[in-house]
C-alpha positions as CSV (number, residue, x, y, z in Angstrom):
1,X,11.8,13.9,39.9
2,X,9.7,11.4,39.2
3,X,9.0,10.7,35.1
4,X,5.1,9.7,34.1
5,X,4.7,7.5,31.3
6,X,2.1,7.5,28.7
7,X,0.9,4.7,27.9
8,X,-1.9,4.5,24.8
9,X,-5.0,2.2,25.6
10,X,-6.4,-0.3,23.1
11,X,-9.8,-0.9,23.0
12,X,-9.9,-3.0,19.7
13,X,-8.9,-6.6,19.7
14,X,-5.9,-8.0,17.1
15,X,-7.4,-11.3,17.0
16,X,-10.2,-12.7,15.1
17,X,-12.6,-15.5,16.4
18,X,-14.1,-18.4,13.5
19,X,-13.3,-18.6,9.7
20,X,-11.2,-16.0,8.2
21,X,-12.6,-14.3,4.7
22,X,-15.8,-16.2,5.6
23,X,-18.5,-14.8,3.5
24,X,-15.9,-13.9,0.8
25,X,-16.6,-14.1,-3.0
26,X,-13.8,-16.3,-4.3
27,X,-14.7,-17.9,-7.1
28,X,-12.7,-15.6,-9.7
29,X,-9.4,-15.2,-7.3
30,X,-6.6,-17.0,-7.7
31,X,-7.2,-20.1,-5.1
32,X,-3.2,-20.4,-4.5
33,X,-2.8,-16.7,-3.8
34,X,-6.1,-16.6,-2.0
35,X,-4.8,-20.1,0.0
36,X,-0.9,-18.4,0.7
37,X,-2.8,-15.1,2.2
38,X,-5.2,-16.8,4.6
39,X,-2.0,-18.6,6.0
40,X,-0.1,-15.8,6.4
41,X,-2.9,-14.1,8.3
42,X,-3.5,-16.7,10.2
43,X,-5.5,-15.4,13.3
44,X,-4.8,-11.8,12.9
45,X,-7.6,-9.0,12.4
46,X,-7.1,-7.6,9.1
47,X,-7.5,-7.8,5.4
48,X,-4.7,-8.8,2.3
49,X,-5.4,-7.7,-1.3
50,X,-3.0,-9.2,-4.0
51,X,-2.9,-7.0,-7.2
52,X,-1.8,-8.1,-10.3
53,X,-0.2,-4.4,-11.3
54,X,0.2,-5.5,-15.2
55,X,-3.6,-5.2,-15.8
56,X,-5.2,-4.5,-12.6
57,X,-6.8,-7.7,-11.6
58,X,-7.6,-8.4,-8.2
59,X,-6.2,-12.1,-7.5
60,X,-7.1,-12.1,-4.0
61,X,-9.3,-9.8,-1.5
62,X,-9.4,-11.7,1.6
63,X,-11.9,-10.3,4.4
64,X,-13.8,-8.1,1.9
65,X,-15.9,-6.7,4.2
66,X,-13.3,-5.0,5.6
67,X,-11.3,-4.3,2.3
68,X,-13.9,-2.8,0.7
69,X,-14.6,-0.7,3.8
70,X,-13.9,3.4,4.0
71,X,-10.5,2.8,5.2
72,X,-8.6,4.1,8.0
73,X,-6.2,6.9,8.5
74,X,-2.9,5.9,6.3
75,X,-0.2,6.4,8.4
76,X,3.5,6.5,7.4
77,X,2.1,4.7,3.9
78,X,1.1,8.2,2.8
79,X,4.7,9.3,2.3
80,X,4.9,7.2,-0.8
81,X,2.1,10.0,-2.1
82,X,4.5,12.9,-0.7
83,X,7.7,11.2,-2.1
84,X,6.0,11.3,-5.7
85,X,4.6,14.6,-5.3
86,X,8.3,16.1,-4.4
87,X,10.1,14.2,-6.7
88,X,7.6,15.1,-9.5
89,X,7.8,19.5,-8.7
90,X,11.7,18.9,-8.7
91,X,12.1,19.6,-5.2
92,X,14.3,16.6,-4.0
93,X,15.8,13.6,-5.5
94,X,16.7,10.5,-4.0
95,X,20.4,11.7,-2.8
96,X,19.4,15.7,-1.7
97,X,20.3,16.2,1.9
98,X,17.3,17.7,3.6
99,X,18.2,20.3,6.7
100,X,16.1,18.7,10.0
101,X,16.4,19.6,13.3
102,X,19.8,19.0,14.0
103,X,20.8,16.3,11.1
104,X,20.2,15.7,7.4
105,X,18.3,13.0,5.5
106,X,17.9,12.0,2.2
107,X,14.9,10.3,1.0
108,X,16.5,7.0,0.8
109,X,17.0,6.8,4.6
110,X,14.0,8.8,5.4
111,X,11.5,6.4,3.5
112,X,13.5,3.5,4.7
113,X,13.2,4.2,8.5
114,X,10.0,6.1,7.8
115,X,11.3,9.8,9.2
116,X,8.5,11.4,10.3
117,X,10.5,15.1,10.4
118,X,11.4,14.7,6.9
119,X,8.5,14.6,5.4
120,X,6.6,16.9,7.4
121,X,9.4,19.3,6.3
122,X,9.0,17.7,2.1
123,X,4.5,18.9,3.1
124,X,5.5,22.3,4.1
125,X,7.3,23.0,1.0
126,X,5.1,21.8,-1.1
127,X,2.1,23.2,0.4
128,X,-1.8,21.7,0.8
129,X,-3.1,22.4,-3.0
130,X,-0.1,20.7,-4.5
131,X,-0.1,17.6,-2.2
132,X,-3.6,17.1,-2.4
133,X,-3.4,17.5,-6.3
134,X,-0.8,14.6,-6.3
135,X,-2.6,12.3,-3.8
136,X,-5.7,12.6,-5.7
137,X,-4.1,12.4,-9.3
138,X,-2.8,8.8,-7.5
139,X,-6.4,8.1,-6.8
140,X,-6.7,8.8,-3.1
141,X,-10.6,10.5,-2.5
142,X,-11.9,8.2,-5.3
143,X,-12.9,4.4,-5.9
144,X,-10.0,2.8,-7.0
145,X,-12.3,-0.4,-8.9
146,X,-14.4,-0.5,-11.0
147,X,-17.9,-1.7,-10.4
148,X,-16.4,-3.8,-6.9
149,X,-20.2,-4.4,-5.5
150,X,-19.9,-2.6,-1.9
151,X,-16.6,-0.8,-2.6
152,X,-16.7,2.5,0.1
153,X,-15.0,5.5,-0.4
154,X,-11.5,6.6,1.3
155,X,-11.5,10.6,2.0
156,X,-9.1,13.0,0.9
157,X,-10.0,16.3,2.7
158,X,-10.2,19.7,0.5
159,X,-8.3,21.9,3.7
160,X,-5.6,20.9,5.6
161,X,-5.8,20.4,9.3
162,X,-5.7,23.4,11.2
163,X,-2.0,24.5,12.3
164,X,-3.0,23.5,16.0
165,X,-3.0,19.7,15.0
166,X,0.4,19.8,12.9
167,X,-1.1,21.5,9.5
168,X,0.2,20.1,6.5
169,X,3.0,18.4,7.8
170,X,1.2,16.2,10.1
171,X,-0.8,15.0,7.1
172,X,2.2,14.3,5.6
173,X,3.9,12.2,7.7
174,X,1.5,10.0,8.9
175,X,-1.6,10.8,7.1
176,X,-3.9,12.3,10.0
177,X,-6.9,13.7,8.3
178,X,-6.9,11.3,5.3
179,X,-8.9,8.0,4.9
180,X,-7.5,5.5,2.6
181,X,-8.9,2.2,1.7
182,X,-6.6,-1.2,1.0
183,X,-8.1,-0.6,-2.5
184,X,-6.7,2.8,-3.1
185,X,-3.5,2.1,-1.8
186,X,-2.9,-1.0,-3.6
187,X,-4.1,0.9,-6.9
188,X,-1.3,3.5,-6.3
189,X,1.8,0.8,-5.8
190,X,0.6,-1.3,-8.6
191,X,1.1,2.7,-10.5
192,X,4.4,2.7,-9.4
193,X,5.3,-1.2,-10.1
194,X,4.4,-1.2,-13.5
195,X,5.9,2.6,-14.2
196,X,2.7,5.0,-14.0
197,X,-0.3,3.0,-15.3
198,X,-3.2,3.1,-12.3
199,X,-5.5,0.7,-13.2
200,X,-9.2,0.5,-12.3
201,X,-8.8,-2.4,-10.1
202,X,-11.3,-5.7,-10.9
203,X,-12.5,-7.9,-8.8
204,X,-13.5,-11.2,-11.2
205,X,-16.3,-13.1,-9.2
206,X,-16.8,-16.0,-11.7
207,X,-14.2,-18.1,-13.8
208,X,-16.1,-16.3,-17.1
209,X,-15.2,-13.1,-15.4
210,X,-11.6,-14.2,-15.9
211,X,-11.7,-16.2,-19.3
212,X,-13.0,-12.4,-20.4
213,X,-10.7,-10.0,-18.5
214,X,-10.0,-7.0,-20.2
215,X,-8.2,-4.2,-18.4
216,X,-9.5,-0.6,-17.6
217,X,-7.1,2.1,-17.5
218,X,-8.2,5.2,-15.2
219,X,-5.3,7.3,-15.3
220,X,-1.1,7.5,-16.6
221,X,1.4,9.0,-14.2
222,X,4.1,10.7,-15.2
223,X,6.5,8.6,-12.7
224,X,8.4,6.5,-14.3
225,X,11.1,8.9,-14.1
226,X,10.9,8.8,-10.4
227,X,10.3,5.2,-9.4
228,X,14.0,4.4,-9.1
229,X,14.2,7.0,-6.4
230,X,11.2,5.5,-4.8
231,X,12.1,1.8,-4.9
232,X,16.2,2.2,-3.3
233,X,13.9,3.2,0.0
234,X,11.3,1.0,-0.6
235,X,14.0,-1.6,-1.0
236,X,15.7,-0.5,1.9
237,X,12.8,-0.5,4.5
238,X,12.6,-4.1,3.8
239,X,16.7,-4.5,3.8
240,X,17.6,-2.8,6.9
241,X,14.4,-0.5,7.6
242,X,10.7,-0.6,8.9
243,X,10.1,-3.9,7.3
244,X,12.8,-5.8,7.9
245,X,10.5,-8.7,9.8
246,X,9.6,-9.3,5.8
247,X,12.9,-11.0,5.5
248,X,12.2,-13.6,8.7
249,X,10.1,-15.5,6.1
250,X,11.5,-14.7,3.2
251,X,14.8,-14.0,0.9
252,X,14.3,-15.4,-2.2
253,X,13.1,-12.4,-4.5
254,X,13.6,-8.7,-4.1
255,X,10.6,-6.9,-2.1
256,X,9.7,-3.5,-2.2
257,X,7.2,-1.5,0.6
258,X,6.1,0.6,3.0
259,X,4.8,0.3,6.6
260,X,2.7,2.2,8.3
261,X,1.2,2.2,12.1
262,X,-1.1,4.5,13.8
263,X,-4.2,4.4,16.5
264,X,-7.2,6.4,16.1
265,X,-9.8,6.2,19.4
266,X,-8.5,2.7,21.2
267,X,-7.8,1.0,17.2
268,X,-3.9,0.7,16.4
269,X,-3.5,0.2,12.7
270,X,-0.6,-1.7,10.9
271,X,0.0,-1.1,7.1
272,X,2.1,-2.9,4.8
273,X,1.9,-2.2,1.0
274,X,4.4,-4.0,-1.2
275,X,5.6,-5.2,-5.0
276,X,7.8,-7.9,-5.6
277,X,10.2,-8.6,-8.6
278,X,10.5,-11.5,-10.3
279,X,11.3,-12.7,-14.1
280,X,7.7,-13.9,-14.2
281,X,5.9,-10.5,-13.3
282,X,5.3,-9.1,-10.3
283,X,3.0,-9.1,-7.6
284,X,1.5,-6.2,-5.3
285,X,0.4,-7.0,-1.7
286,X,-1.3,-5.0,0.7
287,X,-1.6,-6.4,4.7
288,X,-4.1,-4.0,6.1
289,X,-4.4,-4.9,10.3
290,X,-6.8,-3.8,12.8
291,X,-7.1,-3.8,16.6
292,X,-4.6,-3.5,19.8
293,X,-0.8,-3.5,20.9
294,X,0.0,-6.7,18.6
295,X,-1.3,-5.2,15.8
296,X,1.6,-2.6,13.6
297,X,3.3,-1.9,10.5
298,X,6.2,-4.4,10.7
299,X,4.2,-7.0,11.7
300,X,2.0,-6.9,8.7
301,X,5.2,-7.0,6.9
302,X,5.9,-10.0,8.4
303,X,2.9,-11.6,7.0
304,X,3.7,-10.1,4.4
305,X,6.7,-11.9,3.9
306,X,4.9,-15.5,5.5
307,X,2.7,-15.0,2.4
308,X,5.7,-15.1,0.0
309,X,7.1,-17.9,1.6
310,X,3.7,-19.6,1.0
311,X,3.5,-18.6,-2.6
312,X,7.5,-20.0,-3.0
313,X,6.9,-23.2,-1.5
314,X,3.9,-24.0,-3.7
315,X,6.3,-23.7,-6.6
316,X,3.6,-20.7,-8.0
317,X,6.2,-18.1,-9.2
318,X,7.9,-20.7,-11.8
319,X,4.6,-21.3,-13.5
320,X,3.5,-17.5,-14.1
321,X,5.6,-17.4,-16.9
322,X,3.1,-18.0,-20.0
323,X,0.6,-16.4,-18.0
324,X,2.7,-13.2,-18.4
325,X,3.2,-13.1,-21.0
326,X,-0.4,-13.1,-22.5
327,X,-1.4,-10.6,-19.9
328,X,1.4,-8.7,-21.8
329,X,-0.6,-9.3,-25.0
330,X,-4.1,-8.4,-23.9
331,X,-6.0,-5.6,-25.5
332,X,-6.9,-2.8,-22.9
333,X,-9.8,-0.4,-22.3
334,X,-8.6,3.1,-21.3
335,X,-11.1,5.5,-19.6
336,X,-9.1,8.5,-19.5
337,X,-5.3,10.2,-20.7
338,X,-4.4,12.1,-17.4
339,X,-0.9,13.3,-16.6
């Protein structure tokens, strides 16, 4: 018997034509980390975001035209919101064996390799309402800056999809349904690098925007608990998992993260959303990629881990030190005391 392949077409090209970030507002970003992220791009279709997650601060939003767009669909990067949401009703730990159609995962491996069956099943236990509460507690469905001139909005829907097109589960493992932006999900791992603080992001657009940063809180999370259990598969998709390009370019400091690729109407997407650890602070990265066969999850964390280079062999991580440490120091402006 003869087998036919499907094969998906792409409409969308992966490649961009002329100056990258052209048009951008750069004159409060951090010109190193602005520099290290247009190499890393290099000629790819896309958008990176550099967070600092200590207070906020947007250090770097190259092509913000499409950073500051509505989004696209999230793809496997949504199972960072599920993993929280489980963790946080007590369903699941790290190390509890979850029954799948014919084998059992923990959500160590399951983040790590980015097991689609896992956390479909993790969506059907907890039901629509309570992962919807969770994602938009973590500031999916809302702006994540604060005043960012022409931020969109990302969607979170208020039903899930119908049972014909995988219910709850389906937006669960992959996100189909939702629309994030590189904003919101930036603003969420920045929440879960610094141990529950989400931040209004900021986008300085003048060097007296950044002599008189002050940071906005929007919300605390009560994660702190649970980032341990997030980070040993965050940790591990860039070890041995879905992100393992990351360490083609780099091996110096630990990186955490999550991948994510999908296609909606000829488009592929290609997520990568990442911290770093470092004794001078951390960083949070966020490679979003648009357009055709080249364009998927592990490959923007590969540029993800080109940018890193970049930042290393410009020495920039061994001067952050002082700069740390009054961030640390600054007074900040909290909007709102939200569990």
């Amino acid at each position: 018997m003869r087998r036919h392949r499907y094969y998906e077409r792409f409409t969308a090209s992966s490649f961009v034509n002329g100056v990258v970030g052209e048009g951008d507002v750069t004159a409060g970003e951090d010109p190193v980390v602005r520099q290290a992220a247009i190499d890393a791009m290099g000629d790819m279709n896309g958008t990176a975001v550099v967070i600092d997650p200590a207070n906020g601060r947007i250090l770097a939003m190259v092509n913000q035209k499409l950073a500051l767009s509505p989004g696209a669909e999230p793809c496997s990067t949504i199972k960072l919101s599920v993993a929280l949401a489980a963790l946080s009703e007590g369903l699941v730990t790290r190390d509890t064996p979850v029954q799948l159609a014919g084998f059992r995962m923990n959500m160590t491996e399951a983040i790590a390799h980015s097991n689609n069956l896992y956390f479909e099943e993790l969506g059907r236990e907890l039901g629509f309402e309570r992962v919807r509460h969770y994602a938009t507690q973590f500031g999916l469905g809302e702006l994540a800056g604060y005043h960012i001139q022409g931020e969109q909005l990302g969607i979170y829907p208020d039903h899930e999809l119908p049972a014909s097109e995988g219910g709850v589960g389906r937006m669960c493992s992959f996100g189909q349904g939702v629309s994030m932006t590189p904003l919101q999900l930036g603003a969420l791992v920045a929440a879960i690098a610094n141990g529950g603080t989400l931040y209004y992001l900021q986008h300085p657009t003048s060097p007296e925007d950044v002599a008189s940063f002050q940071p906005k809180v929007k919300r605390t999370l009560d994660i702190a608990r649970y980032v341990p259990d997030l980070q040993d598969g965050m940790a591990g998709a860039v070890e041995y998992g879905t992100a393992r390009r990351l360490r083609a370019n780099f091996h110096e400091l630990p990186v955490f993260g999550k991948t994510g690729t999908c296609s909606d109407k000829g488009t592929r997407f290609g997520w990568f959303a990442a911290y770093s650890d470092t004794p001078q602070g951390n960083l949070v990265t966020v490679f979003f990629l648009e357009g055709g066969r080249p364009t998927f999850g592990p490959r923007a964390a590969e540029l993800t881990g080109e940018f890193y280079k970049n930042l290393w062999d410009r020495n920039y991580f061994a001067g952050k030190g002082s700069e740390q440490a009054q961030a640390a120091t600054a007074p900040v402006a909290s909007e709102a005391g939200v569990r």
